[in-house]
C-alpha positions as CSV (number, residue, x, y, z in Angstrom):
1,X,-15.7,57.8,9.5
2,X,-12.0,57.3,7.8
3,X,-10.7,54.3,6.5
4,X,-8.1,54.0,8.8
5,X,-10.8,54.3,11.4
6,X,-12.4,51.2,10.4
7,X,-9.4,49.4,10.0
8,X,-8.3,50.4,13.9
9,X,-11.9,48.8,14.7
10,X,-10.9,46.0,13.0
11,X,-7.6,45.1,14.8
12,X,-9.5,45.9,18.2
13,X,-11.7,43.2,17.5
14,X,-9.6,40.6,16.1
15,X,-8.7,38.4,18.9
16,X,-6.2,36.3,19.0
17,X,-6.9,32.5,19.6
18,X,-3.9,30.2,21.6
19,X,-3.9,26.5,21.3
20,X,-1.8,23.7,22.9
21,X,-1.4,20.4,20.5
22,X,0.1,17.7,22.1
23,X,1.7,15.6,19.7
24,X,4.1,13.0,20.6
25,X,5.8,11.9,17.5
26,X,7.8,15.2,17.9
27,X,11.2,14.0,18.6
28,X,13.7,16.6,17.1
29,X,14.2,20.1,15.7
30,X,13.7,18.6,12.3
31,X,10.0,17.8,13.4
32,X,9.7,21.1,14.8
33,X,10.7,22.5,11.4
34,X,8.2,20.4,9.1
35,X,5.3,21.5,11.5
36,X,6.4,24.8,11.1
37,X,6.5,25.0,7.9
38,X,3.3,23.6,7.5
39,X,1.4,25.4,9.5
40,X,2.8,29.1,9.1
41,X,1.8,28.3,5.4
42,X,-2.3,29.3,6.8
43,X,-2.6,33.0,6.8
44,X,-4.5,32.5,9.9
45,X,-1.3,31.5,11.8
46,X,0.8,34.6,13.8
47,X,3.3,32.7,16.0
48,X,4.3,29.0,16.6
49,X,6.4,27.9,19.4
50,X,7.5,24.1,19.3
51,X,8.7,22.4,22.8
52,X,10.3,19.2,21.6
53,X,11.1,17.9,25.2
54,X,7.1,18.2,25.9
55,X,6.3,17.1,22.8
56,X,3.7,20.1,21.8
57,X,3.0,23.2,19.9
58,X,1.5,26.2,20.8
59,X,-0.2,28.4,17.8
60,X,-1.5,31.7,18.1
61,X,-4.2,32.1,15.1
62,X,-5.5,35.1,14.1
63,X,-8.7,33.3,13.3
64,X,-10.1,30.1,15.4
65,X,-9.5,26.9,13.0
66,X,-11.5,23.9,14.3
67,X,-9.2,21.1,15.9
68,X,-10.2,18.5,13.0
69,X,-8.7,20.9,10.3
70,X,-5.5,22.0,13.0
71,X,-5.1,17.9,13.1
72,X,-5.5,17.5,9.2
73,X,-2.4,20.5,9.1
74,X,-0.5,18.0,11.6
75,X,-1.0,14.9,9.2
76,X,0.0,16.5,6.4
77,X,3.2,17.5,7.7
78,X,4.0,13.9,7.6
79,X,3.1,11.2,10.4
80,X,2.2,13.4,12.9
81,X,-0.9,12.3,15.4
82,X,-2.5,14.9,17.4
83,X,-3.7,13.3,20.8
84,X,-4.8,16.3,22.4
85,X,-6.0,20.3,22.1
86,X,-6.1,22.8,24.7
């Protein structure tokens, strides 16, 4: 077996995890920004979309984080509660 073998194997099997936070202190595109920030700075993190009007953020992670640590991220951003996962 090749190296780039294995690494094809890998990607195959890496799946990618979606979640929905709902978090209602999102009020503007600077909000948007500052959770962005924050959270593309995990390596785990491949695309973040922000709806402002619906106040919630969808992640795709390469690598499931549990919701306590995705709600610490969402803190440390700055005063931002997470109410809900999906």
């Amino acid at each position: 077996m090749y190296i780039s073998d294995i690494i094809i194997q890998n990607e195959i099997r890496r799946k990618i995890v979606k979640k929905i936070l709902s978090i209602p202190e999102i009020k503007n595109e600077k909000c948007a920004e500052k959770l962005s920030e924050v959270f593309y700075s995990l390596p785990e993190v491949e695309e973040i979309t922000v709806d402002i009007e619906n106040k919630v953020l969808e992640i795709e992670l390469s690598y499931n984080l549990s919701n306590d640590v995705l709600k610490s991220i969402a803190k440390s951003a700055g005063k931002y509660e997470v109410v809900e996962i999906k």
